[in-house]
N, CA, C and O atoms as a Tinker XYZ file with bonds, in Angstrom:
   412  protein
     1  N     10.772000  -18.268000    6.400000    73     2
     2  CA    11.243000  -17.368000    5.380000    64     1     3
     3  C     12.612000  -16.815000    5.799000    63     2     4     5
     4  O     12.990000  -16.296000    6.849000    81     3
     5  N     13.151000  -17.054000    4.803000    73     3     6
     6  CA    14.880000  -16.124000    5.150000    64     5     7
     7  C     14.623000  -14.393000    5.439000    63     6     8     9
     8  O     13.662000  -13.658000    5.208000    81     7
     9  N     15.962000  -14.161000    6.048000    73     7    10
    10  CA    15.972000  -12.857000    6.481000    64     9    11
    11  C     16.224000  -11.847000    4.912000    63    10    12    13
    12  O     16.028000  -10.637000    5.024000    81    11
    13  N     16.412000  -12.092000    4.298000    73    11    14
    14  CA    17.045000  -12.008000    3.457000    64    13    15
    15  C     15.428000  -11.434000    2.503000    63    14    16    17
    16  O     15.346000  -10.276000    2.093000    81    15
    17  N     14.603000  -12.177000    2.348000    73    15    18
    18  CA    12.885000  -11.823000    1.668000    64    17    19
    19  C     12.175000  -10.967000    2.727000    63    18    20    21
    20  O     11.246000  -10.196000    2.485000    81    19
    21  N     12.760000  -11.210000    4.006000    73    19    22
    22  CA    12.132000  -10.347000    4.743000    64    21    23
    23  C     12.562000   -8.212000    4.553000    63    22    24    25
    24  O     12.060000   -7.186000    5.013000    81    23
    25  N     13.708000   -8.536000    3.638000    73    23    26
    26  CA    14.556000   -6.909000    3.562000    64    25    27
    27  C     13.354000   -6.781000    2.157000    63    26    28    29
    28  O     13.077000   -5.671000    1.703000    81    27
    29  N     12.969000   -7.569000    1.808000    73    27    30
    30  CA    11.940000   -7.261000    0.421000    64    29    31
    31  C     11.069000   -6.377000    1.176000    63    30    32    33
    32  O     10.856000   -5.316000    0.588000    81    31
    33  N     10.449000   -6.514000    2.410000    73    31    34
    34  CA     9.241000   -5.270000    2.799000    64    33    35
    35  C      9.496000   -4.311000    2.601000    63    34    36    37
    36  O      8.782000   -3.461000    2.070000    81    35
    37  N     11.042000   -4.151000    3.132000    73    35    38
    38  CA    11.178000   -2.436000    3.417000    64    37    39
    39  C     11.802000   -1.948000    1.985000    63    38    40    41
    40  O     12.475000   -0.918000    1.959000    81    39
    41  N     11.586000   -2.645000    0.890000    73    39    42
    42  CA    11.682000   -1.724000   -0.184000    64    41    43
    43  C     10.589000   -0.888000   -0.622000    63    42    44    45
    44  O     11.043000   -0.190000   -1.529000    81    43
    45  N      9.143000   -0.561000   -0.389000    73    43    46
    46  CA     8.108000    0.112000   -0.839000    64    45    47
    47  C      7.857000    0.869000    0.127000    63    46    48    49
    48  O      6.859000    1.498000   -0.227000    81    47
    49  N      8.283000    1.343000    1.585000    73    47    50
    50  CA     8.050000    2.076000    2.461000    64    49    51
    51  C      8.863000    2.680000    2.302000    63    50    52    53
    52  O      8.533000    3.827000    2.000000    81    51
    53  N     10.465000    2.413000    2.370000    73    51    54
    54  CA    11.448000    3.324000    2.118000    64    53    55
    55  C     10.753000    4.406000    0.997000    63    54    56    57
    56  O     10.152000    5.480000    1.035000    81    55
    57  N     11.232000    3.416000   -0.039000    73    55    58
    58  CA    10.498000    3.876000   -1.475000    64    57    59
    59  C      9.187000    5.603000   -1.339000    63    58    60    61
    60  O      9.133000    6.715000   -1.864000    81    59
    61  N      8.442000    4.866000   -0.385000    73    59    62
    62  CA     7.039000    5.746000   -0.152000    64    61    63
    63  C      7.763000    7.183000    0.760000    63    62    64    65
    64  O      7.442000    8.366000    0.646000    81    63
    65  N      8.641000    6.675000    1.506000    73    63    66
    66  CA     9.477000    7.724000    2.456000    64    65    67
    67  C     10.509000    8.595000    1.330000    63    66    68    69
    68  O     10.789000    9.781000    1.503000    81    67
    69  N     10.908000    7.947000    0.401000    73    67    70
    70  CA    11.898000    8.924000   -0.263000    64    69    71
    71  C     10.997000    9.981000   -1.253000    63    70    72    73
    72  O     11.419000   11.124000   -1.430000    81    71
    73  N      9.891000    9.580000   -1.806000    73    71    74
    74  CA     8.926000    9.881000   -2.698000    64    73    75
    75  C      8.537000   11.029000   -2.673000    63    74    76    77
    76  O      8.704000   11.941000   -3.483000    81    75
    77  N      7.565000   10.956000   -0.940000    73    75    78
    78  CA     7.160000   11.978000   -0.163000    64    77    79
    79  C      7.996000   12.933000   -0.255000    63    78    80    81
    80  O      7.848000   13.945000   -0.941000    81    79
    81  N      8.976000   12.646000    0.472000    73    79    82
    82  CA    10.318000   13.724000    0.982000    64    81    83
    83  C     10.172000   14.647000   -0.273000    63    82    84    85
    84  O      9.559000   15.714000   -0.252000    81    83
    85  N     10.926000   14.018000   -1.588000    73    83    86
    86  CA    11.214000   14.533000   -2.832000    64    85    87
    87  C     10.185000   15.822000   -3.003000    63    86    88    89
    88  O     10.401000   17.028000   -2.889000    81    87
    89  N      8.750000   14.944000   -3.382000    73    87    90
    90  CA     7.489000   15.858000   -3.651000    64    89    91
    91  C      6.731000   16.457000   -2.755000    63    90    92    93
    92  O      5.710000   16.941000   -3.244000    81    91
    93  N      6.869000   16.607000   -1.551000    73    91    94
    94  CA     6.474000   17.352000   -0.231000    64    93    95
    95  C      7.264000   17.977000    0.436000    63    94    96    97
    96  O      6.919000   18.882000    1.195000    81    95
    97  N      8.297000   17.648000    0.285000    73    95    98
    98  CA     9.884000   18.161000    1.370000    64    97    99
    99  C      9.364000   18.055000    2.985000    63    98   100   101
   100  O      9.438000   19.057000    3.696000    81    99
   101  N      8.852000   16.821000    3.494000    73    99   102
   102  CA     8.260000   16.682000    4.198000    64   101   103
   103  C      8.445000   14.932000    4.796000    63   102   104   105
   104  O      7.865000   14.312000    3.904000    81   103
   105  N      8.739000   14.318000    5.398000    73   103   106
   106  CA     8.681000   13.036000    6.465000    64   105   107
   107  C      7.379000   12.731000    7.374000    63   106   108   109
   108  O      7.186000   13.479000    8.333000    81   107
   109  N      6.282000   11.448000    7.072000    73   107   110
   110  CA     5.272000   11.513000    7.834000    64   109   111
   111  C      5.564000   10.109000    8.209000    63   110   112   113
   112  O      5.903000    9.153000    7.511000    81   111
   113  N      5.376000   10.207000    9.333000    73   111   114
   114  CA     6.385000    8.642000   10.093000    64   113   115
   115  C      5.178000    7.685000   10.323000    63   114   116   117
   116  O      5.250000    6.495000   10.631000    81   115
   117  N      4.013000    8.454000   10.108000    73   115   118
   118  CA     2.757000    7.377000   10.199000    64   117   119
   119  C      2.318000    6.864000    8.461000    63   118   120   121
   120  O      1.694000    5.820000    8.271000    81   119
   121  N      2.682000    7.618000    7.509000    73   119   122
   122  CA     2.856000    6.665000    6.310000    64   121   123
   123  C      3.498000    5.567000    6.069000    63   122   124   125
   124  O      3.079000    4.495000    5.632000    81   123
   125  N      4.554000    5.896000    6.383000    73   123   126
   126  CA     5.876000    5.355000    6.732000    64   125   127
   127  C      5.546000    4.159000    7.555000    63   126   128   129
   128  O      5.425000    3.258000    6.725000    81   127
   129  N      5.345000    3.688000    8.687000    73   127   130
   130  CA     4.939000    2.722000    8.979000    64   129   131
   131  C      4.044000    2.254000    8.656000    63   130   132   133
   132  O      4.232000    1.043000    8.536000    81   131
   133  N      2.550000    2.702000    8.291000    73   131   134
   134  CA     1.598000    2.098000    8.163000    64   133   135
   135  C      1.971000    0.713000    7.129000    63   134   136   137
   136  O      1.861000   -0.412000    7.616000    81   135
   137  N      2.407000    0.883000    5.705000    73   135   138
   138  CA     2.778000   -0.192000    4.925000    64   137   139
   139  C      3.316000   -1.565000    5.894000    63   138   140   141
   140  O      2.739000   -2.616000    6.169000    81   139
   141  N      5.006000   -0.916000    6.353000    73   139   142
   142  CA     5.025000   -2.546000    7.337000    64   141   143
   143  C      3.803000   -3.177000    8.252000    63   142   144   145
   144  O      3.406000   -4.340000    8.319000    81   143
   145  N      3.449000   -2.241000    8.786000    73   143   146
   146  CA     2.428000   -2.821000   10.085000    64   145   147
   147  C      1.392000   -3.541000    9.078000    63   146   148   149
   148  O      0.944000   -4.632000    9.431000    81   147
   149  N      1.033000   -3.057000    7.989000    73   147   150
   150  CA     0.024000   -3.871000    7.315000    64   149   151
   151  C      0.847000   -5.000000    6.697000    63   150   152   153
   152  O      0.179000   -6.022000    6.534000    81   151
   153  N      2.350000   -5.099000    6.241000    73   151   154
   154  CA     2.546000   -6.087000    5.947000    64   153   155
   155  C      2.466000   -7.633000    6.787000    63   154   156   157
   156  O      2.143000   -8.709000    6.283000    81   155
   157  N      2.891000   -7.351000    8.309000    73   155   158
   158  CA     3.010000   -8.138000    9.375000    64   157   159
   159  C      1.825000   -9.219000    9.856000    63   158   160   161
   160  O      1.609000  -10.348000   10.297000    81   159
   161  N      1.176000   -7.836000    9.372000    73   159   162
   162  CA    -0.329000   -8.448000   10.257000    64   161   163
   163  C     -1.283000   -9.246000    8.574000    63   162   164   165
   164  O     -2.304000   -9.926000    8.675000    81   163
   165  N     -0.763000   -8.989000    7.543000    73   163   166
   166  CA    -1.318000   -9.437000    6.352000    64   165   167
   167  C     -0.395000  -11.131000    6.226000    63   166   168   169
   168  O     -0.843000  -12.166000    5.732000    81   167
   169  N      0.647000  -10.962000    6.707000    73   167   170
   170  CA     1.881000  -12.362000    6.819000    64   169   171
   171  C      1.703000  -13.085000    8.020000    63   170   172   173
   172  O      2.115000  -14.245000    8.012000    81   171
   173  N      1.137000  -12.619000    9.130000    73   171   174
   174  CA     1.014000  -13.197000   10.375000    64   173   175
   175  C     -0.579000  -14.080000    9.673000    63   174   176   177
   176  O     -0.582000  -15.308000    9.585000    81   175
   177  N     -1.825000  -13.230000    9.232000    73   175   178
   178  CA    -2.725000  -13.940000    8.877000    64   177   179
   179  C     -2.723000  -14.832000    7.471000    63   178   180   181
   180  O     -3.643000  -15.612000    7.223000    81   179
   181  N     -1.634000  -14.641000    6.610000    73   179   182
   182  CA    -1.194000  -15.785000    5.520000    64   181   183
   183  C     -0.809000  -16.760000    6.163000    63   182   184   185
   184  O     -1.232000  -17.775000    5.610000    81   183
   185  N     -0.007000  -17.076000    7.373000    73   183   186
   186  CA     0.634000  -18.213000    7.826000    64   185   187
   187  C     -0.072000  -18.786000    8.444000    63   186   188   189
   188  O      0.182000  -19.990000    8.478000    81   187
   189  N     -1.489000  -18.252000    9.381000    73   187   190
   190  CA    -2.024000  -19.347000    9.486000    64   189   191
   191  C     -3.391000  -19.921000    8.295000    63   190   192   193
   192  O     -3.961000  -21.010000    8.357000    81   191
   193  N     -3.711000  -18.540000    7.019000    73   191   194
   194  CA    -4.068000  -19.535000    6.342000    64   193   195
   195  C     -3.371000  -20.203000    5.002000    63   194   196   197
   196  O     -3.801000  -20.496000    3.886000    81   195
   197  N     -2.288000  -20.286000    5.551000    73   195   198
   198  CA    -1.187000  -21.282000    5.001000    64   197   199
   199  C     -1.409000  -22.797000    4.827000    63   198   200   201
   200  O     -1.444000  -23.663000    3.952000    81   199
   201  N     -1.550000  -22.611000    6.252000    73   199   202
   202  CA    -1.521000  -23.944000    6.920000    64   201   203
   203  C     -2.477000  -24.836000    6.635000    63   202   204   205
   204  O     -2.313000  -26.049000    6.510000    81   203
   205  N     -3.967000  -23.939000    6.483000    73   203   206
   206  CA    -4.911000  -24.793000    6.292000    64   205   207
   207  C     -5.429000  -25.114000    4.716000    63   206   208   209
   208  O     -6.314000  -25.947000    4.520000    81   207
   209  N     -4.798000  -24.383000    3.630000    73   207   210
   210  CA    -5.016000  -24.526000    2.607000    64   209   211
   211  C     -3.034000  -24.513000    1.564000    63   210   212   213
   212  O     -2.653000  -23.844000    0.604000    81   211
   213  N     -2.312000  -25.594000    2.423000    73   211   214
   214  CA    -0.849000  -25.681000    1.786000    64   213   215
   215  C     -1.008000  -25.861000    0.179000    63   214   216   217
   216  O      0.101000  -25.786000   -0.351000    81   215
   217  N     -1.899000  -26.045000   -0.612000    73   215   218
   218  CA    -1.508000  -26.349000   -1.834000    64   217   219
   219  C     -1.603000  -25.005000   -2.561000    63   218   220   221
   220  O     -1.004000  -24.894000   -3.630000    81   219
   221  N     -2.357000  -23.899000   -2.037000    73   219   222
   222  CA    -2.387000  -22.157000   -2.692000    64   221   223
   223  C     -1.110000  -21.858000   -2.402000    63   222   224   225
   224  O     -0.427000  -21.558000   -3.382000    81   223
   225  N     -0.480000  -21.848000   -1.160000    73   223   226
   226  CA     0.973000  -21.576000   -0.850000    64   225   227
   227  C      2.275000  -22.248000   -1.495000    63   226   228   229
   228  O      3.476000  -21.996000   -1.393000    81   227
   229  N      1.631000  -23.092000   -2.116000    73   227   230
   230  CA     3.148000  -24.007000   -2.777000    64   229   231
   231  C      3.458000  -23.615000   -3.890000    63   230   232   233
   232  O      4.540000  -23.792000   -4.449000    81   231
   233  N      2.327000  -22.932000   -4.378000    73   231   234
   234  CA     2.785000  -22.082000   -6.001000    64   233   235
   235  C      2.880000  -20.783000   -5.631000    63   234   236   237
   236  O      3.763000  -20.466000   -6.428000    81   235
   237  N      2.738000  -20.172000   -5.264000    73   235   238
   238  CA     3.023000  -18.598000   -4.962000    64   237   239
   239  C      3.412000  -18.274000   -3.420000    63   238   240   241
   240  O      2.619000  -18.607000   -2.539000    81   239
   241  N      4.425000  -17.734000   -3.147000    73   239   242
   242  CA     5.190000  -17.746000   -1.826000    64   241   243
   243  C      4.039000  -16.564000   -1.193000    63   242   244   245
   244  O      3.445000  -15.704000   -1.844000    81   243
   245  N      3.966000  -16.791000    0.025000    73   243   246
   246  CA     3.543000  -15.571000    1.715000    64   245   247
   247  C      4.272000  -14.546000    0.816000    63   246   248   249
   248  O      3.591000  -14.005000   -0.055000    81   247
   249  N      5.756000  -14.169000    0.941000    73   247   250
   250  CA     6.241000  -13.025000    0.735000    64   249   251
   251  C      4.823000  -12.186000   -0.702000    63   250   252   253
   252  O      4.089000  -11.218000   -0.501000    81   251
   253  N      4.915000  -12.935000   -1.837000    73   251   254
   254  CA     4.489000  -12.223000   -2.915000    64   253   255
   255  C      2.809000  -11.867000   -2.622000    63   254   256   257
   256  O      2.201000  -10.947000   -3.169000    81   255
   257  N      2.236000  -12.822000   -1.631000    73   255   258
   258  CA     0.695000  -13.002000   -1.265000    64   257   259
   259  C      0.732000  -11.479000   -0.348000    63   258   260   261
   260  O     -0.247000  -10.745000   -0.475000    81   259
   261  N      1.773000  -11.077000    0.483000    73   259   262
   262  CA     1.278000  -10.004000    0.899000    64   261   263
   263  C      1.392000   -8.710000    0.448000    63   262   264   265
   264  O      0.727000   -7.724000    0.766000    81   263
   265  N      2.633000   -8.854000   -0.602000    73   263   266
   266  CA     2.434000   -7.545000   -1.134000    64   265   267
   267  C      1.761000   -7.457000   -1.757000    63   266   268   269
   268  O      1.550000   -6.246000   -1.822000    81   267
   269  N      0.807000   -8.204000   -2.736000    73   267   270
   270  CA    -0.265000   -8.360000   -3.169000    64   269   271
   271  C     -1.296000   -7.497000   -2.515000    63   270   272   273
   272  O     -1.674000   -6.372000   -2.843000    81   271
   273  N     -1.730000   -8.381000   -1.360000    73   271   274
   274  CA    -2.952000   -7.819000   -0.738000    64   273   275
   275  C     -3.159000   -6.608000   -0.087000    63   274   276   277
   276  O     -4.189000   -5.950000    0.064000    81   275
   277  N     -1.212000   -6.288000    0.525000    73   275   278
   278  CA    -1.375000   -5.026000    0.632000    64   277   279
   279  C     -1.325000   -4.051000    0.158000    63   278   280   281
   280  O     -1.363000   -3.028000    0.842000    81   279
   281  N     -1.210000   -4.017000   -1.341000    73   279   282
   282  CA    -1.547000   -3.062000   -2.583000    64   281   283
   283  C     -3.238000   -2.780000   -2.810000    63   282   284   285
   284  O     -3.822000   -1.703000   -2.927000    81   283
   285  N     -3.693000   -3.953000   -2.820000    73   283   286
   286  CA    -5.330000   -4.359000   -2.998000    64   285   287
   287  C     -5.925000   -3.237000   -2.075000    63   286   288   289
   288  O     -6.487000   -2.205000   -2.439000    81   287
   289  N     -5.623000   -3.761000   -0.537000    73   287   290
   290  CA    -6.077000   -3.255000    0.303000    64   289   291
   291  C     -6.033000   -1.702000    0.128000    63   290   292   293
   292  O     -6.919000   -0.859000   -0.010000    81   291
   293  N     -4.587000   -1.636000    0.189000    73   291   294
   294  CA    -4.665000    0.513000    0.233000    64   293   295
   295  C     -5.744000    0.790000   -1.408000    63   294   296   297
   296  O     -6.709000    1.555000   -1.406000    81   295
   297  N     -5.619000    0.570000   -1.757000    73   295   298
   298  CA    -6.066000    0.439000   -2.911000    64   297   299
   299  C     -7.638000    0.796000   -2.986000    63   298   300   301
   300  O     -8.147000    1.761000   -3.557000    81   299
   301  N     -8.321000   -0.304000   -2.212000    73   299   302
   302  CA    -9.483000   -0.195000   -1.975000    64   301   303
   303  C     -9.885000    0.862000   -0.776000    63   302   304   305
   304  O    -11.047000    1.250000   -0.651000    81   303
   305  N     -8.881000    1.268000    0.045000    73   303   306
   306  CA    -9.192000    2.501000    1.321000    64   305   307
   307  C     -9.035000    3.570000    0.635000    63   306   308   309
   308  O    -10.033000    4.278000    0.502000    81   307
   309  N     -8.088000    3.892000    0.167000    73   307   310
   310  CA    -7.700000    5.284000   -1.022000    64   309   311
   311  C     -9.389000    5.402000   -1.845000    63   310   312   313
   312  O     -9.878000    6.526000   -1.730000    81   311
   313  N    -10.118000    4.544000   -2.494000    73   311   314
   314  CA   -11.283000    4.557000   -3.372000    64   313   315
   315  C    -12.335000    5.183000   -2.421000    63   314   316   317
   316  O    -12.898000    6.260000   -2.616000    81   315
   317  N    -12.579000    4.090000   -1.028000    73   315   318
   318  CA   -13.691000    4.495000   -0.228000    64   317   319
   319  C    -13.544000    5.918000    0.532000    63   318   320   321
   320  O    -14.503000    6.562000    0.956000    81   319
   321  N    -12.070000    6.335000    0.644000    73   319   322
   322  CA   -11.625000    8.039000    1.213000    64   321   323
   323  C    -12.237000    8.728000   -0.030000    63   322   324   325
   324  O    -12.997000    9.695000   -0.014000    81   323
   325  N    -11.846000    8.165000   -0.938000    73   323   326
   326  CA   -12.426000    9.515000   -2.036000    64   325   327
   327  C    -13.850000    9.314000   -1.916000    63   326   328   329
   328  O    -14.339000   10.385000   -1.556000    81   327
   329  N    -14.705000    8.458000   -2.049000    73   327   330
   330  CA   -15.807000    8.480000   -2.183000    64   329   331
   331  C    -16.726000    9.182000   -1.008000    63   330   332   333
   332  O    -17.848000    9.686000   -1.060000    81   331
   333  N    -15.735000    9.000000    0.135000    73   331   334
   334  CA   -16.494000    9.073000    1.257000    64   333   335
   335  C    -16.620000   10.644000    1.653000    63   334   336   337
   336  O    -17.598000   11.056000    2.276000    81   335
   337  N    -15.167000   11.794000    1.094000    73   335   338
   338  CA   -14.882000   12.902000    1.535000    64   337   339
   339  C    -15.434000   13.225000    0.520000    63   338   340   341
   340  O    -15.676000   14.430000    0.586000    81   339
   341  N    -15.921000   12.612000   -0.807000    73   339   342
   342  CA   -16.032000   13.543000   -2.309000    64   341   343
   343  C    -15.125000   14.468000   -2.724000    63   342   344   345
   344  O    -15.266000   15.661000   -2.991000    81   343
   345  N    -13.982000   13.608000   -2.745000    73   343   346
   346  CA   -12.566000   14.658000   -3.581000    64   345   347
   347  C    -12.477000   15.240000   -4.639000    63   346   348   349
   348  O    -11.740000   16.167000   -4.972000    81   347
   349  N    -13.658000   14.392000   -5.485000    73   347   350
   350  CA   -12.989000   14.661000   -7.212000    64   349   351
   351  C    -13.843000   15.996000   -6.926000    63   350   352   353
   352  O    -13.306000   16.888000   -7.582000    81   351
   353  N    -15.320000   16.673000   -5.982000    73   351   354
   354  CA   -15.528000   17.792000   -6.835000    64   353   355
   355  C    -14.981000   18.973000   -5.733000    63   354   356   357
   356  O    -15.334000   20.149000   -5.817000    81   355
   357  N    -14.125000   18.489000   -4.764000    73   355   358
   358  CA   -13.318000   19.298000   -3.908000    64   357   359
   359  C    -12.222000   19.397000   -4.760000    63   358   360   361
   360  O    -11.957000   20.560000   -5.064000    81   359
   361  N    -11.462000   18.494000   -5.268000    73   359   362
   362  CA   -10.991000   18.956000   -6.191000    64   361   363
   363  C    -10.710000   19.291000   -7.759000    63   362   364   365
   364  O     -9.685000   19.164000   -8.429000    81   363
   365  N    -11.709000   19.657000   -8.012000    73   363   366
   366  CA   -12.405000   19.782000   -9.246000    64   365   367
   367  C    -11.358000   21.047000   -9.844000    63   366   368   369
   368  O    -10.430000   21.056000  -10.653000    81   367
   369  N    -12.011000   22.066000   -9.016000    73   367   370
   370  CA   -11.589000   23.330000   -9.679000    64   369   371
   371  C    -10.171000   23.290000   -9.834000    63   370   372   373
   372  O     -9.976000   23.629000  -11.001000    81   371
   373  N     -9.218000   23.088000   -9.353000    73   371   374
   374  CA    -7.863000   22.321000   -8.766000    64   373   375
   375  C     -7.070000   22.193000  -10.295000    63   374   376   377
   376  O     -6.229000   22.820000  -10.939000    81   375
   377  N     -7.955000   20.893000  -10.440000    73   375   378
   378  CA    -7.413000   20.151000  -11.877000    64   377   379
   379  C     -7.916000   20.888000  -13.270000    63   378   380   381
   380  O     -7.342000   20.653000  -14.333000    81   379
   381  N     -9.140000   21.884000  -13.169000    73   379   382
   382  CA    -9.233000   22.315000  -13.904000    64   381   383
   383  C     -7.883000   23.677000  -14.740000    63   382   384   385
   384  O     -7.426000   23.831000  -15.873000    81   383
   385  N     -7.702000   24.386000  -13.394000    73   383   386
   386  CA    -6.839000   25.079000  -13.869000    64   385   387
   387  C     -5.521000   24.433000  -14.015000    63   386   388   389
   388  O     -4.680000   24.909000  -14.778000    81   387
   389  N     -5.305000   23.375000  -13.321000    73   387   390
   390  CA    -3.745000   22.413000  -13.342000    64   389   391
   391  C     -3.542000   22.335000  -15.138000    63   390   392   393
   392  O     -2.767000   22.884000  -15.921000    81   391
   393  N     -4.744000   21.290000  -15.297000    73   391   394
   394  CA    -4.368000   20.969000  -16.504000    64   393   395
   395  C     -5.728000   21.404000  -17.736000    63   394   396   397
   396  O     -6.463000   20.746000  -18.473000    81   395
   397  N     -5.626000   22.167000  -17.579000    73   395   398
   398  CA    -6.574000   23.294000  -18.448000    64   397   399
   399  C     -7.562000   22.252000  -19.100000    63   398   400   401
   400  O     -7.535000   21.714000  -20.207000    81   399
   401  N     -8.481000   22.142000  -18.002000    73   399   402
   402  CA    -9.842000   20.783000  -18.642000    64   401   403
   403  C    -10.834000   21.775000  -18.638000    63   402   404   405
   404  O    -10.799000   22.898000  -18.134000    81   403
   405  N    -12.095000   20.976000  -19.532000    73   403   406
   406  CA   -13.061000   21.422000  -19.825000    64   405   407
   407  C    -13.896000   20.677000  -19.673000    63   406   408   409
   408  O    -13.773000   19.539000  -20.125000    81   407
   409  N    -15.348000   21.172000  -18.791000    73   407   410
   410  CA   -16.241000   20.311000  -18.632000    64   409   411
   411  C    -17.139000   20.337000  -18.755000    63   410   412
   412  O    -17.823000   19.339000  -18.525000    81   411
């Protein structure tokens, strides 16, 4: 892969780093990395199952397969944190007065 698809990672971490900042006024350097480190290790394990199944890889590039999965992935950890801490009725009362719900 060119160096060049490789500057494609660090557009959604930056991204996640400027976000934060904006709406927290705050820098957490372990958000912040976590995305690359999952990209690496999600591209290190595409390449070798690259190798063994080349005809999935010839229509859709590694680069797009991992941002893929690493959307999926947080995706699915974000679901099992809520489920696991029970957020929605920690934060229940929260959203009620936020956005004036009724229940």
């Amino acid at each position: 892969m060119s160096n060049m698809l490789y500057l494609l990672y660090g557009i959604t971490p930056v991204s996640g780093l400027i976000k934060n900042y904006v709406k927290y006024k705050q820098i957490n350097i372990f958000l912040f990395l976590r995305t690359p480190i999952l990209y690496v290790m999600i591209d290190k394990l595409l390449l070798i199952y690259c190798h063994m199944y080349p005809r999935l890889f010839h229509m859709y590039p590694r680069l797009l397969w991992t941002l893929i999965i690493e959307r999926w992935f947080l995706f699915q950890y974000k679901i099992m944190y809520s489920l696991l801490f029970d957020l929605y009725h920690t934060r229940k009362q929260k959203y009620i007065t936020k956005y004036n719900l009724v229940y």
